[in-house]
Phi, psi and omega in degrees: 000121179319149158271128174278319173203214155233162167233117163261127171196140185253113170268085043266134137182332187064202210284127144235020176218133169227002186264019197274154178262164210286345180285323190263163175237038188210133179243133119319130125259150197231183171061359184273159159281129188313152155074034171250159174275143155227157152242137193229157180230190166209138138256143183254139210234109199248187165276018185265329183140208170258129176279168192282137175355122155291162135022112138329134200227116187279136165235136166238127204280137161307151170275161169266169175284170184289126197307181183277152156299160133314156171313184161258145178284164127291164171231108153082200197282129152298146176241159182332274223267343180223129170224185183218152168236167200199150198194155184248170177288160159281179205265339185230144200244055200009018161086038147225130161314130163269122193271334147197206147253172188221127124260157177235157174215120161274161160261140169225054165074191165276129216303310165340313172312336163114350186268148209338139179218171191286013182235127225038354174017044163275221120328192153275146136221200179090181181278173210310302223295335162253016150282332179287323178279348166250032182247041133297311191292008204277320167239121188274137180292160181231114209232149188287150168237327179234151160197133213167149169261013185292167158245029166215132164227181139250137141278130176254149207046055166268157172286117183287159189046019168286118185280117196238143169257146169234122170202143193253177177254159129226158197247150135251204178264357149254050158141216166214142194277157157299163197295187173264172167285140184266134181304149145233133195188135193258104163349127205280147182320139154291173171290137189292149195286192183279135181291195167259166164314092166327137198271172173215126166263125196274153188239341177166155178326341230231318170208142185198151220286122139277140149209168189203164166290139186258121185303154154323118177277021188008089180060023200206116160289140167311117189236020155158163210218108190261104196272137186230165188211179199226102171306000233144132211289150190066344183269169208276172143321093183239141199287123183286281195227151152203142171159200223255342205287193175227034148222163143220136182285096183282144182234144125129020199270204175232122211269143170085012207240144195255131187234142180235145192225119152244127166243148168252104167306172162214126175227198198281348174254050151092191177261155199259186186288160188264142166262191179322118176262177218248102185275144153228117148308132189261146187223093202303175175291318189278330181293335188260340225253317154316330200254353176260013173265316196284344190281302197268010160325152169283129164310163182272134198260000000 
């Protein structure tokens, strides 16, 4: 009795061929899912009918890398220097077990600065000038912080008040997935750094200008600036002044007498370190009035 044809059918899928002629010995399928079990059968199809199944033949489909993740959550509050992420798998694994994740993180500079934070996920803004000034940040390095089968980390040594991308992985035993869409999200401020040494100008035996520079603020504006001086060489540090300006006039001093003047910032994460202070010698009025009596004396006859 002739053979007329083949019936091909696949479990899950049932008949997807019932017409092959009887000369080929091969089926292409299509459509299948990666990482899956099949069972495939053949039947020979005469003018009698069909005969019974061959053997089942398990085909297991190669798996894909893994669809992109969510972005990663934060956990809890950022700290200068520290935040922790926390993050789920994806909804499609390519029909492999996921074997671990990757985060990357860029720095994108300072958050003050106008630039992207995790509640706006945006551009740049603010004006040219300080766009100009951030375009070291315009392509930000990119560096791995995890690599793990955790759905959670903390990262460390961050730049206090810095604007940071977070973005995950996912790996199977084929690969590795596209990234995720990126957290943005900013590091909480520091304390601001040690100003430089105040300069000090004499203004008269009596009185005389400090002034000083406003330090890197880490991430916070400087909101007030505390100066203190040492009435005396050994004697202790006592506060002169605070508020926001960057001079101040000491008055009221005692001429010939060596004065040391340190400021400190404050910004909303506390205050920073005091800086080097500052020796001025005081030089009274009757000692220079004196030594300018001894230049123009009359010589000796």
């Amino acid at each position: 009795m002739p053979l007329l044809a083949y019936q091909v059918a696949i479990e899950p899928g049932g008949v997807l061929a019932d017409s092959v002629p009887p000369e080929q010995r091969e089926f292409t399928v299509q459509g299948l899912e990666p990482g899956c079990s099949y069972l495939a059968t053949v039947q020979a199809r005469s003018s009698a009918g069909l005969s019974p199944a061959s053997e089942p033949l398990t085909v297991v489909t190669a798996p894909v890398a893994p669809d992109a993740p969510a972005p990663p959550r934060l956990q809890g509050r950022p700290r200068a220097a520290l935040l922790c992420l926390a993050w789920s798998p994806p909804r499609y694994t390519g029909g492999a077990e996921i074997t671990g994740y990757e985060v990357c993180m860029d720095c994108l500079g300072p958050a003050e600065a106008g630039l992207p934070d995790a509640e706006a996920g945006g551009g740049l803004s603010g004006d040219t000038d300080k766009q100009q000034q951030q375009q070291q940040y315009l392509e930000p390095v990119t560096r791995q912080v995890y690599k793990g089968a955790a759905l959670e980390c903390s990262v460390t040594g961050l730049v206090p008040g810095h604007a940071y991308a977070f973005r995950l992985r996912a790996n199977n035993r084929a690969g590795s997935g596209a990234w995720s869409e990126p957290l943005r999200v900013a590091s909480a401020p520091g304390v601001p750094d040690a100003p430089p040494a105040p300069i000090v100008s004499c203004r008269s035996p009596h009185t005389a200008s400090v002034a000083w520079t406003s330090p890197p603020c880490r991430g916070a504006v400087v909101s007030e600036y505390r100066l203190e001086w040492q009435p005396r060489p050994g004697a202790d540090f006592a506060l002169l002044y605070t508020g926001d300006a960057l001079h101040y006039e000491a008055k009221n001093l005692q001429p010939a007498t060596i004065y040391s003047f340190r400021v400190q910032a404050v910004n909303s994460a506390g205050a920073g370190q005091f800086s080097l202070p500052t020796e001025q010698p005081r030089r009274p009025a009757p000692q220079t009035l004196f030594k300018a009596f001894e230049l123009w004396r009359r010589p000796r006859l």
